[in-house]
C-alpha positions as a LaTeX table, in Angstrom:
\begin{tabular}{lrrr}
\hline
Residue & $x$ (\AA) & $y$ (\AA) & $z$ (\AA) \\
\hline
Unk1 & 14.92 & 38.26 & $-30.97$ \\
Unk2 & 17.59 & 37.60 & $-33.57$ \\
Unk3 & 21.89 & 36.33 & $-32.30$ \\
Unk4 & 24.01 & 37.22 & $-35.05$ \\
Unk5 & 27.60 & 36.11 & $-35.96$ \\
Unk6 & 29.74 & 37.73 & $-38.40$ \\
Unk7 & 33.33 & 36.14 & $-40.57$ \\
Unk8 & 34.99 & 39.27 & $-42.33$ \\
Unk9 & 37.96 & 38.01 & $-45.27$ \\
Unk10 & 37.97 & 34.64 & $-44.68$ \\
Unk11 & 40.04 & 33.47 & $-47.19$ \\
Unk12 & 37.81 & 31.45 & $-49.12$ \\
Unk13 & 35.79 & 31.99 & $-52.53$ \\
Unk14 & 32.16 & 32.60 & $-52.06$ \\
Unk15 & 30.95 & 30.10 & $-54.42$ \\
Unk16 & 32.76 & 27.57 & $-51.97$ \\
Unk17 & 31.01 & 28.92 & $-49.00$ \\
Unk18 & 27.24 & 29.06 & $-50.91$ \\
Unk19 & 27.00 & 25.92 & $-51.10$ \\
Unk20 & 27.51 & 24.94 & $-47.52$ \\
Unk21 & 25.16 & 27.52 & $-46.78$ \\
Unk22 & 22.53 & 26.02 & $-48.99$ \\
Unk23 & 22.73 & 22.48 & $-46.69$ \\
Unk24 & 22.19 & 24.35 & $-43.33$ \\
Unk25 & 19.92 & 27.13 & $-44.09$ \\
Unk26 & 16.37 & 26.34 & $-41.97$ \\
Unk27 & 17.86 & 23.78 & $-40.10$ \\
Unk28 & 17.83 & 23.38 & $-36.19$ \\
Unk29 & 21.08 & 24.42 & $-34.82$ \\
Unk30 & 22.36 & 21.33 & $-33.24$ \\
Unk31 & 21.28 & 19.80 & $-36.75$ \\
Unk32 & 23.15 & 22.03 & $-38.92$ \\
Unk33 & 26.33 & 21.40 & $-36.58$ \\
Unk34 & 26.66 & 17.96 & $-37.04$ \\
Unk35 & 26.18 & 18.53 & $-40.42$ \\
Unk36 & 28.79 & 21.03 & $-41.01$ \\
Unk37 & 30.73 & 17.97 & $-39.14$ \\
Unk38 & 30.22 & 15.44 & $-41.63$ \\
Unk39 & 30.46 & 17.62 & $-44.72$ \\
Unk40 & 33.80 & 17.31 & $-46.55$ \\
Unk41 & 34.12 & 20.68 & $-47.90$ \\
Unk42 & 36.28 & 23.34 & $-46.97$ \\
Unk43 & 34.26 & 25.80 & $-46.31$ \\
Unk44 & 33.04 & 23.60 & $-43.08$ \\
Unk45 & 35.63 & 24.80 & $-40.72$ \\
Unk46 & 34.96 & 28.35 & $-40.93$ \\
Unk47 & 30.92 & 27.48 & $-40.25$ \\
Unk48 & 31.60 & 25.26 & $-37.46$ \\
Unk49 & 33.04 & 28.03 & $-35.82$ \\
Unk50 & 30.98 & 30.60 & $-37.09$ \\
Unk51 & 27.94 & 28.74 & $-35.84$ \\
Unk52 & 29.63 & 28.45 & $-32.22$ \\
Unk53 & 29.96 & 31.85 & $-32.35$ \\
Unk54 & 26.35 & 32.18 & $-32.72$ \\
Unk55 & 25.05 & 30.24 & $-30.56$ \\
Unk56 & 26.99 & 31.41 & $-27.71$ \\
Unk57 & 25.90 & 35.04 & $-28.50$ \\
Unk58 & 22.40 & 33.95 & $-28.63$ \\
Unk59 & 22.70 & 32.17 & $-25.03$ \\
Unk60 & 24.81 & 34.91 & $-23.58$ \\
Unk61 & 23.84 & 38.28 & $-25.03$ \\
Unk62 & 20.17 & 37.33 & $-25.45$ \\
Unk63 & 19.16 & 34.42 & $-23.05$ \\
Unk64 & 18.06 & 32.75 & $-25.69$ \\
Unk65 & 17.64 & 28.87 & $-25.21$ \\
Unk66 & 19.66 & 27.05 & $-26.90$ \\
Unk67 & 18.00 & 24.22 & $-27.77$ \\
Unk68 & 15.17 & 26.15 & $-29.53$ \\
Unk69 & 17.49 & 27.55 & $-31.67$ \\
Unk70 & 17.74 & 27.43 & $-35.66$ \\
Unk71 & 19.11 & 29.11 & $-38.89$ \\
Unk72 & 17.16 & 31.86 & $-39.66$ \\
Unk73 & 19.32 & 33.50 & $-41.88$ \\
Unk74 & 22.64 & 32.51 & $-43.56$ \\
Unk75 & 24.11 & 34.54 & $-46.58$ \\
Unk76 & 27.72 & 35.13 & $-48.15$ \\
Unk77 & 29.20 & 38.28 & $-49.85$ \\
Unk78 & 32.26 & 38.76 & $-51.71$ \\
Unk79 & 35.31 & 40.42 & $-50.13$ \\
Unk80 & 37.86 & 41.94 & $-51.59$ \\
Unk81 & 39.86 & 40.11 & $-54.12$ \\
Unk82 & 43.83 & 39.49 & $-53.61$ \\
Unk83 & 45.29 & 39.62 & $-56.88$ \\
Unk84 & 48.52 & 37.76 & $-57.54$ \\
Unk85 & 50.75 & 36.70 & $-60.39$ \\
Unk86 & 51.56 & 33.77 & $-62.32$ \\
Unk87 & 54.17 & 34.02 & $-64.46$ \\
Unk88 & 53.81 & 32.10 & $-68.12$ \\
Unk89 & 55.63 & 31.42 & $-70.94$ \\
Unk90 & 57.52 & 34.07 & $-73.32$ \\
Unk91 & 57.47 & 36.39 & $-70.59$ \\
Unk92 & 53.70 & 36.69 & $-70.39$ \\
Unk93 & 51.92 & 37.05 & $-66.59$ \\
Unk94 & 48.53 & 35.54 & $-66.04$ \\
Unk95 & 46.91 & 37.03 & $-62.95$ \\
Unk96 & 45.45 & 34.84 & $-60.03$ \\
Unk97 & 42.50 & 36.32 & $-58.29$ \\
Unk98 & 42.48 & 35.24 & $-54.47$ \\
Unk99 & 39.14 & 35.74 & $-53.05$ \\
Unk100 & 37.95 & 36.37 & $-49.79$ \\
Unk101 & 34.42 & 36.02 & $-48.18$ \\
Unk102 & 32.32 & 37.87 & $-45.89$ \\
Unk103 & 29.51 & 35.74 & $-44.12$ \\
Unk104 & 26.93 & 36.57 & $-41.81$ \\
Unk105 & 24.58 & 33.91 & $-40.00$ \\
Unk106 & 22.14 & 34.83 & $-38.07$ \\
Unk107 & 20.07 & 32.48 & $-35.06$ \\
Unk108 & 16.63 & 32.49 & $-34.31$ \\
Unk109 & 14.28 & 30.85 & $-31.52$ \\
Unk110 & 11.67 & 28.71 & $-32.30$ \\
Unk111 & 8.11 & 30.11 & $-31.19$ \\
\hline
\end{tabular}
């Protein structure tokens, strides 16, 4: 029995989000919250909520118990990329490529 949580475009580059993932991956659930609280990275407050999300599928969709819980899976994917422009000198434009993030994190029980 598996709770998963989904964040579509969040507008955030997937390298950013990685390596936040890399810290919480394995990790008891209550564990990996309070260390998505004392992490200063931005990629933090889209987990935090993420992970909430999670958790309450897990105890409502599943009956799952919640303190059992733990980070079975956690993986980022590109989105698609916004692409802006900067203008330069001599009339030259640089592009700026805004990406986005798609993140999945799924909750397991402990046996």
């Amino acid at each position: 029995m598996e709770a998963r949580a989904y964040l579509k475009y969040a507008r955030i580059s997937p390298r950013k989000v990685q390596i936040v993932l890399d810290l919480i991956r394995n990790k008891p659930a209550d564990v990996a919250m309070a260390i998505l609280k004392n992490t200063p990275k931005a990629a933090t407050e889209y987990l935090q909520k993420l992970l909430k999300s999670a958790m309450a599928n897990a105890e409502n969709n599943h009956n799952m118990d919640v303190s059992r819980l733990y980070v079975a899976e956690c993986f980022v994917c590109p989105g698609p990329i916004l692409k802006r422009i900067r203008p330069r000198a001599q009339g030259r434009a640089f592009r700026i490529e805004k990406r986005t993030s798609h993140v999945t994190l799924v909750l397991k029980e402990k046996e």
